[in-house]
SETI-276354 format. One record per residue (C-alpha): chain; x, y, z; residue in three letters. Coordinates in nm, 3 decimals, always signed. Layout:
 mol       X       Y       Z type
   A       X       Y       Z  ALA
...
//
This chain:
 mol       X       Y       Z type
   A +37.248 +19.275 +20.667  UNK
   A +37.305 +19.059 +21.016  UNK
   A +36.987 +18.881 +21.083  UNK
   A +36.905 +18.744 +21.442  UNK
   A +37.001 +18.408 +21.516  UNK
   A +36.694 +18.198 +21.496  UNK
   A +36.516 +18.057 +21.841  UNK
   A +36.431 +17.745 +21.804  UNK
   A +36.132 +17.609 +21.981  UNK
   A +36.149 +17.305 +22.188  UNK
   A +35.931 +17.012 +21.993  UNK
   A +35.666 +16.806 +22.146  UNK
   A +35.474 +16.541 +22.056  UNK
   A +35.149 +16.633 +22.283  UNK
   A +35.101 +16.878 +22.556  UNK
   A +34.846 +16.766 +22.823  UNK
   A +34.668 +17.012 +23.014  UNK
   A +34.666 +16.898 +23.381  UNK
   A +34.377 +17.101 +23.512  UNK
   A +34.600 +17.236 +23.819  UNK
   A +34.688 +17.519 +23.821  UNK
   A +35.056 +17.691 +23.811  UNK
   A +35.345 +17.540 +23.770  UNK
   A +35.188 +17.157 +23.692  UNK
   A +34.910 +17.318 +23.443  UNK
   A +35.092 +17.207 +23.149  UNK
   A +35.337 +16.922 +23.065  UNK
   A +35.594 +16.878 +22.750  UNK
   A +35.581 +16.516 +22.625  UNK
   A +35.808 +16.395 +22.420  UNK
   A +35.797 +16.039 +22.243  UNK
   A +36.132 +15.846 +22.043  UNK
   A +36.044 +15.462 +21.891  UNK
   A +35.719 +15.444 +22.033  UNK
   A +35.867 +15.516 +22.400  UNK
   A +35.793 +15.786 +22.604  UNK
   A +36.148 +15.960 +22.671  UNK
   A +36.069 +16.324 +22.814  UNK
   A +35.793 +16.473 +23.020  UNK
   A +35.868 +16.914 +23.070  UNK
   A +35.669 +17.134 +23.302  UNK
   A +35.613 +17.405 +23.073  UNK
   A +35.487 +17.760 +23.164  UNK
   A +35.156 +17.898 +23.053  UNK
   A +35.416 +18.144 +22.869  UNK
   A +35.608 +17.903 +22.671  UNK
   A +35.651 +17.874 +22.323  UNK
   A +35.685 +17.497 +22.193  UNK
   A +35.621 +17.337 +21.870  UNK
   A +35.395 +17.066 +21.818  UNK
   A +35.449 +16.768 +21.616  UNK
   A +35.140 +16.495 +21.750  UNK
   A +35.255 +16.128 +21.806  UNK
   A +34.990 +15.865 +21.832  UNK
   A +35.167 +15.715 +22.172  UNK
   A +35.192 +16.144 +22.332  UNK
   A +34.859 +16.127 +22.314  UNK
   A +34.774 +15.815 +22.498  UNK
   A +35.076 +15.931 +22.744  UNK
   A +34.857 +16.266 +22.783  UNK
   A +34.587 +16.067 +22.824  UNK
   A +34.650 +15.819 +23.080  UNK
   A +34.841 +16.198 +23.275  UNK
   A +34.474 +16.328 +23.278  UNK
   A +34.295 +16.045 +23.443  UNK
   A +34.604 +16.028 +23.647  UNK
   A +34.543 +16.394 +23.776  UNK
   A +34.168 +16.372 +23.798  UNK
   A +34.238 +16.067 +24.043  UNK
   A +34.138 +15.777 +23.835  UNK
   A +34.451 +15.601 +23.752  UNK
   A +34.745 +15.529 +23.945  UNK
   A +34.963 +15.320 +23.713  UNK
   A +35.053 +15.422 +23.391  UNK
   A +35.065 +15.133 +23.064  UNK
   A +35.300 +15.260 +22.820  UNK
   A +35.623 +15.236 +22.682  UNK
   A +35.936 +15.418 +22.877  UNK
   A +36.313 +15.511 +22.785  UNK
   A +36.462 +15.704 +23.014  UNK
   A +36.840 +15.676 +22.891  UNK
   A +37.062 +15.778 +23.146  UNK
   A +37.364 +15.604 +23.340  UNK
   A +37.290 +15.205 +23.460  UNK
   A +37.271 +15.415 +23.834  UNK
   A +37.025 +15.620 +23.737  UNK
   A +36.846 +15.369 +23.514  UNK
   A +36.853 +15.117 +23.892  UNK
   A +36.737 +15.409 +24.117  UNK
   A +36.506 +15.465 +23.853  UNK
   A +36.333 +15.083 +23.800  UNK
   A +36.336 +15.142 +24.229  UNK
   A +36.110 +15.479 +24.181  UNK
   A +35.872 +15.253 +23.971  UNK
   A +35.802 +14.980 +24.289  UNK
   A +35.706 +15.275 +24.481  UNK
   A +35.346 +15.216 +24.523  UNK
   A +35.120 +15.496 +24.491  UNK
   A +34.989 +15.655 +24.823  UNK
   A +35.358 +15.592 +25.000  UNK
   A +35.707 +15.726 +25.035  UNK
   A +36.008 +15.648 +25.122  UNK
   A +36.271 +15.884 +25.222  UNK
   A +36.649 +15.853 +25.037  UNK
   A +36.802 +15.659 +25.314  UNK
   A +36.604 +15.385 +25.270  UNK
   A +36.656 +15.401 +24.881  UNK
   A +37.002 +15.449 +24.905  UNK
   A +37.028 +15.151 +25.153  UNK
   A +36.820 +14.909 +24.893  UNK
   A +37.064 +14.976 +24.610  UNK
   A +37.430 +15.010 +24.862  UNK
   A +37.426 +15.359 +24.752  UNK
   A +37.410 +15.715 +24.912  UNK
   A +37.096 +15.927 +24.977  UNK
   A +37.319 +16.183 +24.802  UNK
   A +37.366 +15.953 +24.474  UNK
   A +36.981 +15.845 +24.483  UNK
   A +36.880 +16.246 +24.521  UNK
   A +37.096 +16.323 +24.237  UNK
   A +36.938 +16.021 +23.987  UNK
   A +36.630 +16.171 +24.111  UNK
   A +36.717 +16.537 +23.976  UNK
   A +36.807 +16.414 +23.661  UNK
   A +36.483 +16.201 +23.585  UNK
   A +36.366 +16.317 +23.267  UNK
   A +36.007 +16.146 +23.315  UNK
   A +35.892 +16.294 +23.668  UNK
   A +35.514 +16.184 +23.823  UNK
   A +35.562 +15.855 +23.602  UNK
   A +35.868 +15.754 +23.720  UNK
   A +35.751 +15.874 +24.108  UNK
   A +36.090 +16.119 +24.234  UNK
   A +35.799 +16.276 +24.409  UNK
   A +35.760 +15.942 +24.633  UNK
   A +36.110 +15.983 +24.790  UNK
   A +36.158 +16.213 +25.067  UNK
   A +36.395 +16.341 +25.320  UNK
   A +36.429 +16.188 +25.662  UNK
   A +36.284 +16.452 +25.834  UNK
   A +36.112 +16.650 +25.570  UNK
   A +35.977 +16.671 +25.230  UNK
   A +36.375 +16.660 +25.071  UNK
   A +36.374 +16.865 +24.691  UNK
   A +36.236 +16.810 +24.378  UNK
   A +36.415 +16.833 +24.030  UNK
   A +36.731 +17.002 +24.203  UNK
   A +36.524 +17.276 +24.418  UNK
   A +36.455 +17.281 +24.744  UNK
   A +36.199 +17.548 +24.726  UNK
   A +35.964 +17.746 +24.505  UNK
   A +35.795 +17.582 +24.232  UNK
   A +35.945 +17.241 +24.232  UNK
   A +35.878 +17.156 +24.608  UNK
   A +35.529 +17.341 +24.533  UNK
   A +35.487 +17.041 +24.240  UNK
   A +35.603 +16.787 +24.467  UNK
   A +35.406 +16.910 +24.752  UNK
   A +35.115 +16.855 +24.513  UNK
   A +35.217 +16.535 +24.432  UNK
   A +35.229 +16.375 +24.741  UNK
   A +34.867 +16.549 +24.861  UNK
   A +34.692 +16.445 +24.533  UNK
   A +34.799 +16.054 +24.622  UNK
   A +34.739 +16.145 +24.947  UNK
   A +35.053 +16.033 +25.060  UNK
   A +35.217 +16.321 +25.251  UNK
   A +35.565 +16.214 +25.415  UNK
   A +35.370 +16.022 +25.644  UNK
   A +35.313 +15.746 +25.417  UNK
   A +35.706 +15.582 +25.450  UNK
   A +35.697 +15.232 +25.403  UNK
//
């Protein structure tokens, strides 16, 4: 007898439940050495396993008060991993203040990069709405979110930027 191959579940270490609805209703958070590493939009749908981490729940925490308004930094822990690029674009994401934007050019121009090279470090940030992607925009328009340029990732960022109240208005 041929059994199936076995599915394997992705693992968490908390799930917080965002109180918005759709795509951003749930969120995947994953913790390594008591450093946040991984936040996943997951779908009301999706199968996960859960294995609870002291620090996932703090970081699910702190996401709550963040999406009920109340806190706009966040206090713990981070690794991202990723190339020294992406790790700089990155560490420029986090001096975004809350409330603004900034479009790619004007990243790209901070670091003597491209707007192309800063979009792509964006796409690959594993820890979106704490490390702020949604803060950068295009130069004459809301730009794309996690590699899409429509559908539910500009519908996240589009979110994003309304809940801080930011819009692409607020460029610094």
């Amino acid at each position: 007898m041929i059994s199936a191959p076995k599915i394997h579940k992705p693992l968490y270490h908390a799930v917080c439940q965002t109180g918005r609805p759709g795509p951003l209703s749930r969120l995947g958070i994953r913790c390594v050495d008591q450093a946040l590493v991984e936040i996943d939009y997951l779908t009301a749908a999706q199968q996960f396993e859960l294995v609870p981490m002291s620090l996932a729940l703090e970081v699910s925490r702190q996401l709550v008060e963040y999406f009920k308004g109340t806190r706009t930094e966040f206090t713990f822990p981070l690794h991202a991993g990723g190339t020294v690029f992406q790790q700089r674009v990155w560490q420029a994401l986090m001096q975004i203040p809350y409330g603004t934007t900034m479009t790619y050019g004007a990243l790209a121009r901070e670091l003597h990069s491209s707007a192309r090279a800063v979009g792509n470090a964006c796409r690959a940030n594993p820890i979106p709405i704490v490390i702020p992607c949604h803060r950068v925009v295009g130069a004459s328009g809301i730009g794309g979110y996690s590699g899409e340029t429509t559908g539910d990732g500009i519908a996240i960022k589009r979110w994003l930027l309304e809940h801080e109240q930011a819009g692409i208005g607020g460029r610094r």
